[in-house]
N, C-alpha and C positions, 0 to 999 in steps of 0.2 A: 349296426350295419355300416360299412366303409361308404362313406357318399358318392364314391368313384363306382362304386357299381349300382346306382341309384338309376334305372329308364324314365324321362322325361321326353315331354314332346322340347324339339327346339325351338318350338314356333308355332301360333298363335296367332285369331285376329279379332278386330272389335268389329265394329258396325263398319267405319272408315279408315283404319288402323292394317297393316302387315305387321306383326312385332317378332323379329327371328331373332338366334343367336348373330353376333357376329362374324363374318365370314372373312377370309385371306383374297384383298383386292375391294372392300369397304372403305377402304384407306382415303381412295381419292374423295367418294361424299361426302365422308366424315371431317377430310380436312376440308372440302368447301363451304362445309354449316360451321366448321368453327373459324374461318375466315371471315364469312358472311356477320357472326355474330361476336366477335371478340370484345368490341366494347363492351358487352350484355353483358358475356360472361366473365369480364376482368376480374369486377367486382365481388367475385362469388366463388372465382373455380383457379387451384392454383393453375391448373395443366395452363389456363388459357393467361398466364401473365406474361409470357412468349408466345407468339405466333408459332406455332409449330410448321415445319416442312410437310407435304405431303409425303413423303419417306417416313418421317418420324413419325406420324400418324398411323401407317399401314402398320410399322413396327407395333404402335402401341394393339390395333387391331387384332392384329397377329395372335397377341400375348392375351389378350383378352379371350380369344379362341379356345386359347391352349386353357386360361382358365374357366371357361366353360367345360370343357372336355372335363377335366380334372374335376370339376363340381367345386371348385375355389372361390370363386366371383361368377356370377351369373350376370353380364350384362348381355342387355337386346339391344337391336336396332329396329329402328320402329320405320315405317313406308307408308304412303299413302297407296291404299287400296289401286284409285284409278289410276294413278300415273305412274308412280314405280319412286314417289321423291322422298329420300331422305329427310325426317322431320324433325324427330328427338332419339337420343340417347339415355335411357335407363338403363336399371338393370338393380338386381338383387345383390345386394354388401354385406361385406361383416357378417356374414353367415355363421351361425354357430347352429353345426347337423342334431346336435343335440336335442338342442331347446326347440331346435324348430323356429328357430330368429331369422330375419331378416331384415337389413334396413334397404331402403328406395332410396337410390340418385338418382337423376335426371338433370338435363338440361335440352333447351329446344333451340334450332334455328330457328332465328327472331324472323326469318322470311316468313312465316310460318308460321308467327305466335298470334294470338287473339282469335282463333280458329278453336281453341277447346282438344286440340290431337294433343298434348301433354295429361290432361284432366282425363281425357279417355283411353290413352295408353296408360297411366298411373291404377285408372282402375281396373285396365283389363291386366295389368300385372300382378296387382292385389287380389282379383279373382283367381289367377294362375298359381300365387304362392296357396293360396288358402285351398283350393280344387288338389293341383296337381304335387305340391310339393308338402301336403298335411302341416302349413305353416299353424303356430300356434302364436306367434306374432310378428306384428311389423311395424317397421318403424319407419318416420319421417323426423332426422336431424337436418336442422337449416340454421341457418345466421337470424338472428332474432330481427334483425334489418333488411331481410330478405321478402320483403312483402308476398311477391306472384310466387317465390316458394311456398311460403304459409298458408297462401292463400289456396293452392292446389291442395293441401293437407285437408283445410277446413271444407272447402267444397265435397271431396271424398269422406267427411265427415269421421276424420282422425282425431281422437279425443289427445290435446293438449295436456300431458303430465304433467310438463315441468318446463321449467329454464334454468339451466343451468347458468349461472352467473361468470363472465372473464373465463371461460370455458378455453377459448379457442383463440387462436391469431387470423384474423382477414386474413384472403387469400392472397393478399402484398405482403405478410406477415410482421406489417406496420402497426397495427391495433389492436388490442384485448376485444375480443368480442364475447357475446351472451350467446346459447346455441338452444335453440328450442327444440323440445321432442316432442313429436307426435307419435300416437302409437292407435294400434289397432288389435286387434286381441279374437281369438278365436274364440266363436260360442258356443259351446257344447250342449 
């Protein structure tokens, strides 16, 4: 079946979580959590080794829409229930409609972090691929130096496959790094 005519909900929620597609006009929250948290994310995320405009943000939003439409890239936006505030960005990668793969990015507004809304958006999107989209696996790639990455992996109790070794360039693309997988697996 063409993924493009695949029905899904766009949206979702956990106990304290809103988790929707991304929408055209996201742009301005989006670029304030990656303002708010650029140092965090330097280390980890090419997009964030330039401060981006809020323009270039809504653009990236934009595009992000179109590829949710299309069934290309599935990224969410994730809301606090009560108040309406942008918290974290995931979303579904590297999709292959086939196998029924998917890997999990994420990053959170550090306004935000130490609150458990990553760990709880992570897992209501791992119940969404596995419910709604018959995933048959998923995946969690990080920087093997990426502690609170991993560390969200291992909390949702992603069995560690592997590390790949010199795998990857940091995101300054200064350094060889190691990239660890975690994966989850459907059980029949």
């Amino acid at each position: 079946m063409n993924p493009f005519l695949l029905d899904f909900p766009d949206e979702f929620e956990t106990e304290r979580l809103w988790i929707r597609a991304p929408k055209p006009g996201d742009g301005k929250v989006a670029n304030q959590a990656i303002k708010a948290s650029i140092n965090e994310l330097k280390p980890w995320m090419p997009f964030a080794q330039v401060e981006p405009t809020e323009e270039e943000t809504e653009i990236n939003v934009r595009q992000a829409y179109i590829n949710f439409l299309s069934r290309d890239d599935l990224r969410f936006h994730v809301f606090l229930k009560e108040t309406g505030e942008f918290v974290v960005s995931s979303g579904l990668h590297r999709i292959d409609w086939d196998v029924r793969k998917f890997e999990i990015g994420y990053w959170a507004d550090t306004r935000y972090t130490g609150k458990g809304y990553v760990t709880e958006a992570i897992a209501g999107l791992v119940d969404f691929a596995f419910k709604q989209l018959k995933a048959n696996r998923i995946e969690i790639r990080c920087d093997a130096k990426n502690i609170k990455s991993r560390a969200v992996a291992e909390r949702l109790a992603f069995d560690l496959e592997g590390i790949l070794r010199k795998d990857s360039l940091s995101a300054d693309q200064k350094e060889l790094r190691d990239t660890c997988i975690y994966a989850k697996i459907r059980k029949d």
